[in-house]
C-alpha positions as CSV (number, residue, x, y, z in Angstrom):
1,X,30.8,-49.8,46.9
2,X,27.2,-48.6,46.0
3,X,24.7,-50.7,46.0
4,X,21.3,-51.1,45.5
5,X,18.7,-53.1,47.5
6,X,15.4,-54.5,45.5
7,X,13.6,-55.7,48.4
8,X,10.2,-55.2,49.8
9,X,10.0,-56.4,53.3
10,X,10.9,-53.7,55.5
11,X,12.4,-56.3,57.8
12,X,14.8,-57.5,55.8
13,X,15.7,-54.5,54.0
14,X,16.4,-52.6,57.0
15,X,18.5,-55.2,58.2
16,X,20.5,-55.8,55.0
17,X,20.6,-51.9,54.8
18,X,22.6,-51.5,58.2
19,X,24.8,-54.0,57.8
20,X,26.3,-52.4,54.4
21,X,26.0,-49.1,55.9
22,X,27.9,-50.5,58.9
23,X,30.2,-51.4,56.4
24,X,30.9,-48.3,54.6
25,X,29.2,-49.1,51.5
26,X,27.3,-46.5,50.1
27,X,23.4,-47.8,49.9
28,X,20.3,-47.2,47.8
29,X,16.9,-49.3,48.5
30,X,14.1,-49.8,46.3
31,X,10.6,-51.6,47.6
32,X,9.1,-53.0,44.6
33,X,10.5,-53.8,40.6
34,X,9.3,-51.2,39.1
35,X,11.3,-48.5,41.1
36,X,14.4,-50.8,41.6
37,X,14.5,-51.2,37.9
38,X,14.2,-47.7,37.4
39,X,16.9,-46.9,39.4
40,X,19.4,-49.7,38.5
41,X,18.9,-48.4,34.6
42,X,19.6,-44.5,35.6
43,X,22.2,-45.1,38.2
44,X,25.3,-46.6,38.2
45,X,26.3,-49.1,41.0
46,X,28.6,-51.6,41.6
47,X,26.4,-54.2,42.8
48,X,22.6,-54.9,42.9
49,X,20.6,-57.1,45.7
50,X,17.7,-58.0,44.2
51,X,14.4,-59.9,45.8
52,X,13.3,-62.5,43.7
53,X,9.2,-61.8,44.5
54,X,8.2,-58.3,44.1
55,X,5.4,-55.7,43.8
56,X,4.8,-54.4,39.9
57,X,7.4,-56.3,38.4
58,X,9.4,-59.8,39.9
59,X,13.0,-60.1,40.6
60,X,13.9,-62.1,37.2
61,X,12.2,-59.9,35.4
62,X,14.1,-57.1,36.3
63,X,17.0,-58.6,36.1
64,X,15.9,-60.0,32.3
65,X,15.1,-56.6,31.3
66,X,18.9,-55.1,32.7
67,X,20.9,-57.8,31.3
68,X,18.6,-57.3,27.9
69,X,19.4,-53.7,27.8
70,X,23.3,-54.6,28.3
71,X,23.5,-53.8,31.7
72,X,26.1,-56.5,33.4
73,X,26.1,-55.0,37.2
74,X,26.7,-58.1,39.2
75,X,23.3,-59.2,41.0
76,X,23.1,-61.3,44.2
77,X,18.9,-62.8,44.3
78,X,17.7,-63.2,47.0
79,X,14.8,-65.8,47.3
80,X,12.8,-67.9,50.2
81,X,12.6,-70.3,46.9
82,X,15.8,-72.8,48.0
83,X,14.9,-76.0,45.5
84,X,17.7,-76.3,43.1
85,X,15.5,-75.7,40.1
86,X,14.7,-72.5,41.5
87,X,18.5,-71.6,41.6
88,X,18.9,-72.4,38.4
89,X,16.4,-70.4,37.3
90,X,17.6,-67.6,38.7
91,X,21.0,-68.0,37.6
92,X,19.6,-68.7,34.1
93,X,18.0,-65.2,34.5
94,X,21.0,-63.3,34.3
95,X,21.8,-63.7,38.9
96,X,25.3,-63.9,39.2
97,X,24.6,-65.3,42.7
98,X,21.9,-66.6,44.7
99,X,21.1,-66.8,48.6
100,X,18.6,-68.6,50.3
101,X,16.2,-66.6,52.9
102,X,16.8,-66.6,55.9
103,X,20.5,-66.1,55.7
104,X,22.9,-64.4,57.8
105,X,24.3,-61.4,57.1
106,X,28.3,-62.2,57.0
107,X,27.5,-65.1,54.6
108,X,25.6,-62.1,52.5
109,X,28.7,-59.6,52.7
110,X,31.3,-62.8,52.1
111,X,28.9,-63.5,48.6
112,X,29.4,-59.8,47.9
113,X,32.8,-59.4,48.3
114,X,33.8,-62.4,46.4
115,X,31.3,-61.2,43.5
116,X,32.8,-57.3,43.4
117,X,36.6,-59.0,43.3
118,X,35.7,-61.6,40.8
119,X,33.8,-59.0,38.8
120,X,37.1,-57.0,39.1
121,X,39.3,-59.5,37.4
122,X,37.0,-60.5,34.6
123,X,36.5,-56.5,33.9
124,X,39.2,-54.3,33.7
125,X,36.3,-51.0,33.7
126,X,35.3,-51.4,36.8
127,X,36.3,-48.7,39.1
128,X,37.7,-49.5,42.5
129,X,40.5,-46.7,42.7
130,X,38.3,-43.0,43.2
131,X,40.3,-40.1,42.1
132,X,40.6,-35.8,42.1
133,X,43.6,-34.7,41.3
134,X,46.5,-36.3,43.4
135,X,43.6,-37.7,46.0
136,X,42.8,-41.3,46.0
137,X,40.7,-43.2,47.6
138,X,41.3,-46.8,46.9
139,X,37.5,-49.2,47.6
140,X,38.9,-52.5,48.3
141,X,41.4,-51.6,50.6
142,X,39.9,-48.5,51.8
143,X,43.3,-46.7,51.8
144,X,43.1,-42.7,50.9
145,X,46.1,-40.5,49.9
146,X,47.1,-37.3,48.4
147,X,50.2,-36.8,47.0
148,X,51.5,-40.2,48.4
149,X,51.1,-39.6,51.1
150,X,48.3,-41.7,53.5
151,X,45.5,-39.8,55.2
152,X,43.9,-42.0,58.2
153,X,40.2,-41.2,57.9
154,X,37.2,-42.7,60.1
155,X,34.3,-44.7,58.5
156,X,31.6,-42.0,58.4
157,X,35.0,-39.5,56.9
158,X,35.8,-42.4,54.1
159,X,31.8,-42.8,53.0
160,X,31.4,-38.7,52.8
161,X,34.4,-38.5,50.7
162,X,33.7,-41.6,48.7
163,X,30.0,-40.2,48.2
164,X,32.0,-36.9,46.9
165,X,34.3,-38.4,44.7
166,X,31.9,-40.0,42.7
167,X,30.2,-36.6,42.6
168,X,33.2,-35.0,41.6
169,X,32.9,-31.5,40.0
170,X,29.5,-31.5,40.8
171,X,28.0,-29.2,43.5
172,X,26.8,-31.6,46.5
173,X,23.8,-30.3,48.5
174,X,23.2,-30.7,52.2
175,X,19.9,-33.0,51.3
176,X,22.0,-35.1,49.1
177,X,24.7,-35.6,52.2
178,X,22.0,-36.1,54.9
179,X,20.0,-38.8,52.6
180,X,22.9,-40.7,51.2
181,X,25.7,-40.6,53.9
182,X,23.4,-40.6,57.0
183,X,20.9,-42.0,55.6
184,X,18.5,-39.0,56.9
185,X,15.4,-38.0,55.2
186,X,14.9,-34.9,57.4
187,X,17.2,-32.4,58.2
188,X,17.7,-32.5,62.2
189,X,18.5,-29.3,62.3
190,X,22.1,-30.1,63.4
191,X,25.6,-29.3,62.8
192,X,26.6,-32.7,61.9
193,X,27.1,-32.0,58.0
194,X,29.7,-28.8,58.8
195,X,31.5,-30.7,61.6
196,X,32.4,-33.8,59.2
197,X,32.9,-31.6,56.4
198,X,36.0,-29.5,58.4
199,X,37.3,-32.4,59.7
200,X,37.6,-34.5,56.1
201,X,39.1,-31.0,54.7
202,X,41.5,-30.8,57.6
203,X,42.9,-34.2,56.6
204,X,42.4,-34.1,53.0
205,X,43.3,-30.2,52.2
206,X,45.9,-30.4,55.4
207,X,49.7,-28.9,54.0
208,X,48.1,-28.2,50.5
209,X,48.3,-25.1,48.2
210,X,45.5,-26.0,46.6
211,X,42.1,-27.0,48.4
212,X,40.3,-30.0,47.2
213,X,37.2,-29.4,49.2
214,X,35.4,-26.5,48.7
215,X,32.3,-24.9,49.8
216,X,29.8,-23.2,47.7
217,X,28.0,-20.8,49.9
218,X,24.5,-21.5,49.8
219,X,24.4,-24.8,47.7
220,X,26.5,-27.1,49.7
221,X,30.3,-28.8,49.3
222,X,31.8,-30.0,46.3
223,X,35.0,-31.5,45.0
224,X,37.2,-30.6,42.0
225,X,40.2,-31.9,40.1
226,X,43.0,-29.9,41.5
């Protein structure tokens, strides 16, 4: 999944961010309303974790403005605030969920799951099956195949070709891989990028006519409908 985190302590962000990332999700973070909003209203995610207290603009009213402007990503708040008319309120708000600080982080990623699956039932749009041409990549069980055929990938391999799928026809720079599939934002000046790249088009383009994976020389890597 992608998923945004509206959270301004560093602490917790970082450690909500690693566990995801641990997790294969694909993961955006925001430090105050005003940016997280801005970011949930231009991108699309399949799941938002949003602080209730922020900087600029609070959690609920973030969360008032998306579900005013028909947005209905499923949002998990997070609050200190654990008195039951503080739940309610931020279920009233539009929360689909809401978890008490401090909390640990399987009960966060058990909240999530059951939220993305429920989600999935109730909405039949939701996308959990990523596709180019005959290549699949299915979210929820984190299978991948191409022509029926199953391709084994390792966890850093399925969140590079997820990232590319959902980039797909769209020239994907070096930056973009670095900052959202390492999480780096530097280059290290290492090979790290081309190694993972020849190894997900080994397995992916492997006994095929027709490569899936190509590189643009000079702009970076990018995935077509074959």
């Amino acid at each position: 999944m992608r998923i945004l985190v509206i959270e301004d302590d560093k602490e917790v962000s970082a450690y909500i961010q690693k566990g995801l990332k641990q997790e294969g999700h694909t993961v955006d973070h925001a430090e105050d309303g005003k940016q997280g909003l801005f970011l949930a209203t231009t991108e699309t995610y399949d799941m938002l974790i949003v602080d209730r207290m922020l900087p600029e603009l609070d959690g609920l009213t973030v969360i008032k403005t998306l579900r005013g402007s028909d947005n209905h990503t499923p949002v998990i708040i997070l609050s200190a605030l654990g008195d039951v008319d503080d739940k309610v309120k931020g279920l009233k708000s539009g929360g689909d969920d809401y978890l008490v600080k401090p909390f640990a982080f399987a009960e966060l990623l058990a909240r999530i799951e059951v939220l993305h699956k429920r989600n999935k039932h109730h909405d039949g749009s939701t996308e959990t099956v990523l596709h180019a041409g005959d290549l699949s990549l299915d979210l929820l069980s984190r299978k991948v195949s191409r022509g029926g055929h199953s391709i084994e990938l390792q966890s850093r391999e399925f969140k590079l070709l997820e990232y590319m799928l959902r980039h797909k026809n769209q020239v994907v720079t070096r930056t973009m891989l670095l900052e959202n599939v390492w999480d780096y934002h530097f280059d290290p000046q290492t090979n790290v990028i081309d190694v993972h790249i020849s190894r997900l088009r080994g397995k992916i383009d492997k006994d095929h006519e027709t490569p899936i994976l190509r590189t643009v020389r000079g702009s970076g890597y990018i995935i077509e409908d074959a």
